[in-house]
C-alpha positions as CSV (number, residue, x, y, z in Angstrom):
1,X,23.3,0.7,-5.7
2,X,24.6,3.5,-5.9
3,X,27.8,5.5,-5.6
4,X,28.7,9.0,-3.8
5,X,31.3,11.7,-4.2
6,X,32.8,13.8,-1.6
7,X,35.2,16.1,-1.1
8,X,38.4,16.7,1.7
9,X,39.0,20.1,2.1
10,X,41.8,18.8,4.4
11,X,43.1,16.5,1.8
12,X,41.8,18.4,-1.6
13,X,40.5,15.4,-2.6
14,X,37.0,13.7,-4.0
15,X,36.6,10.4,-2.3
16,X,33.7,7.6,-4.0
17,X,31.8,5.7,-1.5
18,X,29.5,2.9,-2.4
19,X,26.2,2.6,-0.5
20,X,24.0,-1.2,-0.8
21,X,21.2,1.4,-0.2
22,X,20.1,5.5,-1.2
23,X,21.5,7.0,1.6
24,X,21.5,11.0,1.1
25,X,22.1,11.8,5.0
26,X,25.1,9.9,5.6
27,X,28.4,11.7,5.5
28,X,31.8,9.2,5.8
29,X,35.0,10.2,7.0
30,X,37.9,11.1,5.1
31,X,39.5,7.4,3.9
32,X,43.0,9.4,4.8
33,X,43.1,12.2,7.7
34,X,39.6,11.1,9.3
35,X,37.8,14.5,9.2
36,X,34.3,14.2,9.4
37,X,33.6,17.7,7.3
38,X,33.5,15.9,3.9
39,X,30.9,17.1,1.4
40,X,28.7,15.8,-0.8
41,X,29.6,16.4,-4.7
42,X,26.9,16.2,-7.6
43,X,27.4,13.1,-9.6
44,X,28.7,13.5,-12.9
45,X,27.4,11.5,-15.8
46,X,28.9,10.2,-18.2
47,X,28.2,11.5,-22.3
48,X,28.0,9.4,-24.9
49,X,27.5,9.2,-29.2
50,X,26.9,12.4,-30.4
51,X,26.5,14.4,-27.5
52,X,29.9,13.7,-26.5
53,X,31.3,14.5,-29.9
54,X,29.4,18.0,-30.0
55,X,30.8,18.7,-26.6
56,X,32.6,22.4,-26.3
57,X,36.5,21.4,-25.8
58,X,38.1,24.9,-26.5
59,X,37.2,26.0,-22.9
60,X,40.2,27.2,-21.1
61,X,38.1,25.3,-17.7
62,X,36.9,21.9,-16.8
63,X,33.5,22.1,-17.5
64,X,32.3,19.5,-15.3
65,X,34.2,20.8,-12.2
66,X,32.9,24.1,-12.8
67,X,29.8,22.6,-12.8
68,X,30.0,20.0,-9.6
69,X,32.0,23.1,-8.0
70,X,28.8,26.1,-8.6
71,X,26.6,23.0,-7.6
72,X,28.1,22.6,-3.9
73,X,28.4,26.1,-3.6
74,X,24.9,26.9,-4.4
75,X,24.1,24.2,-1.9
76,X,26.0,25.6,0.5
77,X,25.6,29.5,-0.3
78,X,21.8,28.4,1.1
79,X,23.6,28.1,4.9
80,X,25.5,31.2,4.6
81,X,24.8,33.8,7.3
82,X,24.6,37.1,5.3
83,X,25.9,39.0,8.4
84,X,29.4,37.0,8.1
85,X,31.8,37.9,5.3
86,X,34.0,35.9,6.4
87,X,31.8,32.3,5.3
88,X,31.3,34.3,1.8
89,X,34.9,34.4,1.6
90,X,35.4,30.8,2.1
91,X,32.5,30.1,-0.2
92,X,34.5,32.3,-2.8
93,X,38.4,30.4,-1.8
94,X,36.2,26.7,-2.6
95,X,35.2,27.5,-5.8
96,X,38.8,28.9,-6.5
97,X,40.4,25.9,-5.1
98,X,38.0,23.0,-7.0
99,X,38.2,24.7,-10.4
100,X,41.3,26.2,-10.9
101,X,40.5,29.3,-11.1
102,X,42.6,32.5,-9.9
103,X,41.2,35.5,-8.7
104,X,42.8,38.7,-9.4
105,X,45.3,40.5,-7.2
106,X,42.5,43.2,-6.4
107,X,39.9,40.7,-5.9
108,X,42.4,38.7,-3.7
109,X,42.9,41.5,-1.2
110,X,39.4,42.2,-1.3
111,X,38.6,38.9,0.0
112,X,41.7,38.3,2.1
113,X,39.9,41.8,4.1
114,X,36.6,39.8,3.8
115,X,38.6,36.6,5.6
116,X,39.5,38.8,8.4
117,X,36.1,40.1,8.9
118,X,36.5,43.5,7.8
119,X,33.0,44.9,6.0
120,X,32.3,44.4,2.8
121,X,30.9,47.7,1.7
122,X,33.9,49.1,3.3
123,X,35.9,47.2,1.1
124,X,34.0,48.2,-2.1
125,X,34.0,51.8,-1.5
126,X,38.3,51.5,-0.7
127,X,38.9,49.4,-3.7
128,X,35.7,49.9,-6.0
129,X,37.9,51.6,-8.8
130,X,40.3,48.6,-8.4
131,X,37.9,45.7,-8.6
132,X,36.3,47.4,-11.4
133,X,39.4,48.1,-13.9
134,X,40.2,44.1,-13.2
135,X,38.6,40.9,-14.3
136,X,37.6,39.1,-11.1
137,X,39.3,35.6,-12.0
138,X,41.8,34.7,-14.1
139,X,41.0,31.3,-16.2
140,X,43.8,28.7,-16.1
141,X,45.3,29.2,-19.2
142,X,46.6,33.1,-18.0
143,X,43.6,35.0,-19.7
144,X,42.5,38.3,-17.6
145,X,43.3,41.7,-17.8
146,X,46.2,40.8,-14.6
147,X,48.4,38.9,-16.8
148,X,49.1,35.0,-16.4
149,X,48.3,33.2,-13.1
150,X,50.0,30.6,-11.5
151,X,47.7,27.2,-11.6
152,X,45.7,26.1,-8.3
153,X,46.2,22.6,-8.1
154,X,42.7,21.1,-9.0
155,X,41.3,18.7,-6.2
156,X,43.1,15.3,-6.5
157,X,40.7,12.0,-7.6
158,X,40.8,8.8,-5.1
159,X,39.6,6.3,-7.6
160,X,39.2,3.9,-4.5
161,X,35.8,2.8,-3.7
162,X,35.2,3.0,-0.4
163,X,32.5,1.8,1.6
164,X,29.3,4.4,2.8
165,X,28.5,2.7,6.2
C-alpha cells in the first residue's frame, strides 16, 4: 500500500497520503488551505549499512531535495510552453524555493524581467556581461562570487498521513 508525497506551493509544504491501492492519477487537496494544485514529489528511499555510511555529507545542499526538486521540475519542464518565459521563470523560483538555493542578484533581475514577460534574449544581450561575471545561485552556506545569501526557507514536512481518496 503505498504512500504519496506532494507538495503546497500555497502552504510550502510536502503533504504524505496513503492510498489502499497504486493510484498515480489521483491528486488530493491541500490537508490545510484546500488548493487542488498539489504536486506529486518522487519518493525518497531510505539508505541503509554501508551505503549510508559512504554517503557525501560535506555538501553545502540537501541532496535528496535537490534531487526530489530537479525530479518535479523535469516533469514539469516537459509542459512548459517554450514561447512563455514567464512559466520558465516559475519553473526556475520552484527549484529555488524547495532547495534552498539563492540565485544571484543579476540572475534575480534576469528572471524577475522573465516574470513579467519581457524576452529572454533581450534580457541576455542587456545583462549578458552581468550574468556572466556572477555565479547563477548561491548555495546555502553563502558560497558564490555575490557574497553570503540570506536562507530560503526550505518547504516545511507534514508528517501526518493523510488519506489519498
Amino acid at each position: 500500500m503505498p504512500i504519496y508525497e506532494f507538495y503546497c506551493g500555497v502552504c510550502h509544504t510536502i503533504y504524505n497520503f496513503f492510498s489502499k491501492t497504486v493510484n498515480t492519477a489521483a491528486v488530493p487537496f491541500c490537508p490545510k488551505c484546500k488548493s487542488d494544485t498539489l504536486t506529486r514529489q518522487v519518493s525518497v528511499f531510505a539508505v541503509t549499512g554501508r551505503a549510508s555510511d559512504e554517503a557525501d555529507t560535506d555538501m553545502p545542499i540537501d541532496e535528496q531535495k535537490l534531487e526530489r526538486a530537479m525530479a518535479l521540475l523535469g516533469r514539469e519542464a516537459e509542459h512548459i510552453n517554450e514561447e512563455d518565459p514567464r512559466q520558465a521563470a516559475d519553473l526556475m523560483r520552484k527549484l529555488t524555493d524547495m532547495t534552498g538555493l539563492e540565485l544571484g542578484p543579476g540572475m534575480s533581475e534576469a528572471l524577475r524581467r522573465m516574470a513579467q514577460g519581457e524576452d529572454p534574449d533581450s534580457i541576455e544581450a542587456e545583462m549578458g556581461d552581468v550574468l556572466e561575471s556572477e555565479d547563477p545561485f548561491i548555495l546555502p552556506d553563502g558560497k558564490g562570487k555575490t557574497g553570503p545569501a540570506q536562507r530560503r526557507s526550505l518547504p516545511a514536512k507534514d508528517d501526518t498521513l493523510y488519506d489519498l481518496l
